[in-house]
C-alpha positions in Angstrom: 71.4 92.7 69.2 75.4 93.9 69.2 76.9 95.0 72.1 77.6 98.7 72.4 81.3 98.5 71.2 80.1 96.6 68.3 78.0 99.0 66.9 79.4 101.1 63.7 77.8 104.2 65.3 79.6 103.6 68.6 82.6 103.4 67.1 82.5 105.9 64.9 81.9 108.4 67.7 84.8 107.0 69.6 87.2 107.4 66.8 85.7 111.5 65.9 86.0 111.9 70.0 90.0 110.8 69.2 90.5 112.3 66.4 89.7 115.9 67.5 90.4 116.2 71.5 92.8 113.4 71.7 95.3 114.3 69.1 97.8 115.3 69.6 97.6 114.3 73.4 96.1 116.6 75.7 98.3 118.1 78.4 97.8 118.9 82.3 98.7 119.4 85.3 97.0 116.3 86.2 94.0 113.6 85.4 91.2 115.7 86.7 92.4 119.0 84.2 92.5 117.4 81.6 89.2 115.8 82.2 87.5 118.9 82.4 89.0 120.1 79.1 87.6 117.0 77.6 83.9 117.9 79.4 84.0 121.2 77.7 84.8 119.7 74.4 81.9 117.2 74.4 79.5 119.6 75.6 80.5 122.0 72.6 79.8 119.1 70.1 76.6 118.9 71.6 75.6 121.6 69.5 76.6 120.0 66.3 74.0 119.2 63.6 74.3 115.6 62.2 73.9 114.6 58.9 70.3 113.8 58.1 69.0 116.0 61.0 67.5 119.3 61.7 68.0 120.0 64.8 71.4 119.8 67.4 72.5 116.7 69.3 71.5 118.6 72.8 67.9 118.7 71.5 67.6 115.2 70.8 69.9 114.3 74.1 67.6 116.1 75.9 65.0 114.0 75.0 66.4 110.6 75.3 67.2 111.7 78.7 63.8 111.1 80.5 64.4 107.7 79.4 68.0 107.0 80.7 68.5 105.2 83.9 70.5 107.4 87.0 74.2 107.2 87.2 76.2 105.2 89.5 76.3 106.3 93.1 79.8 106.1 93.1 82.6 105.5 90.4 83.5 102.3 89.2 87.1 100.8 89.9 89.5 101.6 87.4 92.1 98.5 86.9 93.1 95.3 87.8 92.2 93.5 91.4 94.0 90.6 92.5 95.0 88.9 94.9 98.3 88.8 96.2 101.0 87.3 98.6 103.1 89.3 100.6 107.0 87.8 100.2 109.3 88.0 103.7 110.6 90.8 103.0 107.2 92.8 103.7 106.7 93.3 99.3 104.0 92.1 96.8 105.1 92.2 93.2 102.5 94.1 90.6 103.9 94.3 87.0 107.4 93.1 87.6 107.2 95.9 90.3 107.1 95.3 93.7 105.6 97.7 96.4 106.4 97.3 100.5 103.4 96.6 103.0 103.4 96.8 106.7 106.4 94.0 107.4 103.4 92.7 110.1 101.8 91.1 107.0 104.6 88.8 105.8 103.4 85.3 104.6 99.9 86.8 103.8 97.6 87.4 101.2 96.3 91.2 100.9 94.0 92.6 98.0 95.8 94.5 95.3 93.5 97.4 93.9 95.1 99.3 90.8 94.2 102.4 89.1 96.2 104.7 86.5 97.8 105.7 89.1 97.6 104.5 92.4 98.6 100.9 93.8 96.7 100.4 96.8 96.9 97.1 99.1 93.5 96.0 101.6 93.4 93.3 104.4 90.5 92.4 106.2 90.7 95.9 108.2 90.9 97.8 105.6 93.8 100.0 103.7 97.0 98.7 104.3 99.4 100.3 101.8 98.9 103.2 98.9 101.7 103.9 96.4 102.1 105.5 93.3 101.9 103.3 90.4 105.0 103.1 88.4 105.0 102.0 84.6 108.7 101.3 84.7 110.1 98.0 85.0 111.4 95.8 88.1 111.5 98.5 90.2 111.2 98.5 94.1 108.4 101.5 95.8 108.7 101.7 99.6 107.8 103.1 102.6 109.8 103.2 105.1 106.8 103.5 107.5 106.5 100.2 107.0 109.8 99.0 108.2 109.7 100.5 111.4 108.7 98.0 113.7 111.1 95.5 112.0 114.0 98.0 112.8 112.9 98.1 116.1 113.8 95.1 116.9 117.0 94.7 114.8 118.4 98.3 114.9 121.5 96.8 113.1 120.4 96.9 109.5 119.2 101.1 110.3 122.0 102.4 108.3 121.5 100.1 105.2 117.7 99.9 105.5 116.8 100.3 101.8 114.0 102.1 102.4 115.4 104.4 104.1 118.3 105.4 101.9 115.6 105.7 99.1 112.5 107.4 101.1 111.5 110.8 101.8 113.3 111.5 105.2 114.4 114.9 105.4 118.4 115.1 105.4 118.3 116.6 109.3 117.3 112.6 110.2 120.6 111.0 109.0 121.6 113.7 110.4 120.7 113.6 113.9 121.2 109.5 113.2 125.3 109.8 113.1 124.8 112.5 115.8 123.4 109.7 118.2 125.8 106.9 117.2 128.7 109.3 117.7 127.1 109.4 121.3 125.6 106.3 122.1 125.9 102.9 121.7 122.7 102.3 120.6 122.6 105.1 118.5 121.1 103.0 115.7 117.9 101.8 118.0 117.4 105.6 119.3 116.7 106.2 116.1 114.4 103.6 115.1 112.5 104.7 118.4 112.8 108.3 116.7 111.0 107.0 113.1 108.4 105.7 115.5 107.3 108.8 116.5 106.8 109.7 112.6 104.2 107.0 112.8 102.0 109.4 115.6 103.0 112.5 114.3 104.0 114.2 110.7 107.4 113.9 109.5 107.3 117.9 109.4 106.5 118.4 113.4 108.4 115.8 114.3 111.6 117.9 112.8 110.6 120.5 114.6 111.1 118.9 117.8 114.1 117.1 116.4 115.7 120.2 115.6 114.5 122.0 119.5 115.9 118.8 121.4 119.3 118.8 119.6 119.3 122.7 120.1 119.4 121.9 123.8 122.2 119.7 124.1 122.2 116.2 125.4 119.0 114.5 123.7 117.3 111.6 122.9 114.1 110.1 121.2 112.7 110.5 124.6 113.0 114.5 124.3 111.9 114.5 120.9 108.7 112.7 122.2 108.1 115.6 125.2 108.2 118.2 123.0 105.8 116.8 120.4 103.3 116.0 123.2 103.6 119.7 124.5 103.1 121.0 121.2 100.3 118.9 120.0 98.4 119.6 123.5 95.6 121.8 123.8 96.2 125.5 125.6 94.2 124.9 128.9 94.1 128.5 129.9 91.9 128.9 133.3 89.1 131.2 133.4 89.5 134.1 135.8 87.8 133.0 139.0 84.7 135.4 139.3 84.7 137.4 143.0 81.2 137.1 143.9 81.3 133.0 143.8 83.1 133.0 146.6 81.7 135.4 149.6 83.1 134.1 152.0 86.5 135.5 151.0 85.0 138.8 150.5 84.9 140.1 154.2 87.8 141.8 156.3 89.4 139.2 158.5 90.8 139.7 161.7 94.9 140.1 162.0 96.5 137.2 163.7 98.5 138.1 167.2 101.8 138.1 166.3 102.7 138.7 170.0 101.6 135.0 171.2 105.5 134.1 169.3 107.3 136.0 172.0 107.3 133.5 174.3 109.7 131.6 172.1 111.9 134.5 173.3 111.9 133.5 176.8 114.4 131.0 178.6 113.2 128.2 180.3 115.4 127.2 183.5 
């Protein structure tokens, strides 16, 4: 008994599967294109007649199959796990490369899950941090999301917070940051409290109502937070009130005596 890689037919297969879809290499848009190219391919070859046999490999596959077990419920991981540690400054290193986590979970050990192309990080709770995987060396991946807290509290290192510089801000944020330090004295902190709303809210609504409250003037994070929460409530129009629920305001009333004022009129002695 070989295992399945082991067997000459195995391999064979494998290297006719390379030979004719995989070279040169196939091309796409992404994974999941190129894929289904590669699907079509193998279920073409299914009509092939081997040597030695009469009759396609979909004939005899379709036999075999009332004797195959069911597939996997879901797909298997793809990649390494590992455990990792998360250094002070709120990175785990993967590859040479390190990738940022929530700065809360400095001095901990998370679960690293990689596939082709995603790093993702777990802690007890759940998903913690997802990058995209880079195959280049010593390179540093961050989210500034994960930051944000930490600048909270020392609004000082805002203008050459790393992750910042080399996110996906929009330019109108450094932007409206210089606006508020031109302004105010803690010009660096508003700010901070401005990337906290990102955290609540998309980076694309939250420009909107960056761009409104500077449109009016004098403005703050504060302002920027008023206008999101009137945007992101719900419309709460009020029916029409229906007449005939309320009969007692259907009748003619009598008109008050407007004559009982005139006394007002007279002079006391």
């Amino acid at each position: 008994m070989h295992a399945g890689w082991e067997k000459g037919s195995v391999e064979n297969l494998v290297g006719y599967a390379r030979r004719n879809y995989l070279v040169p290499l196939p091309e796409g848009t992404d994974l999941e294109t190129i894929n289904a190219e590669l699907k079509q391919n193998c279920l073409a070859d299914q009509q092939r007649i081997m040597a030695g046999r009469t009759d396609p490999i979909a004939s005899r596959l379709a036999c075999e199959r009332a004797c195959l077990g069911p597939l996997p419920t879901h797909a298997p991981d793809l990649g390494p796990i590992a455990e990792v540690l998360v250094h002070s400054t709120g990175r785990v290193r993967f590859q040479t490369n390190d990738y940022s986590v929530p700065i809360q979970y400095a001095y901990q050990r998370l679960t690293l899950k990689a596939d082709p192309f995603r790093v993702r990080l777990y802690a007890s709770e759940g998903l913690v941090a997802d990058h995209p995987r880079s195959y280049l060396q010593r390179q540093v991946i961050e989210d500034w999301r994960h930051y944000v807290s930490l600048l909270l509290k020392k609004s000082f290192a805002v203008p050459w917070a790393s992750a910042l510089r080399h996110g996906d801000l929009p330019p109108t944020f450094e932007a409206a940051r210089l606006d508020l330090v031109a302004r105010r004295s803690d010009g660096n902190r508003e700010f901070a409290r401005l990337l906290e709303l990102c955290l609540a809210h998309s980076v694309e609504m939250v420009e909107t109502a960056l761009a409104q409250a500077r449109g009016q003037g004098d403005w703050s994070a504060d302002t920027v937070r008023q206008l999101l929460n009137v945007a992101s409530a719900p419309a709460a129009l009020a029916p029409p009130l229906d007449p005939s629920q309320y009969p007692a305001y259907q009748g003619t009333t009598t008109p008050p005596d407007l004559a009982a004022y005139n006394r007002l009129l007279e002079v006391q002695p």
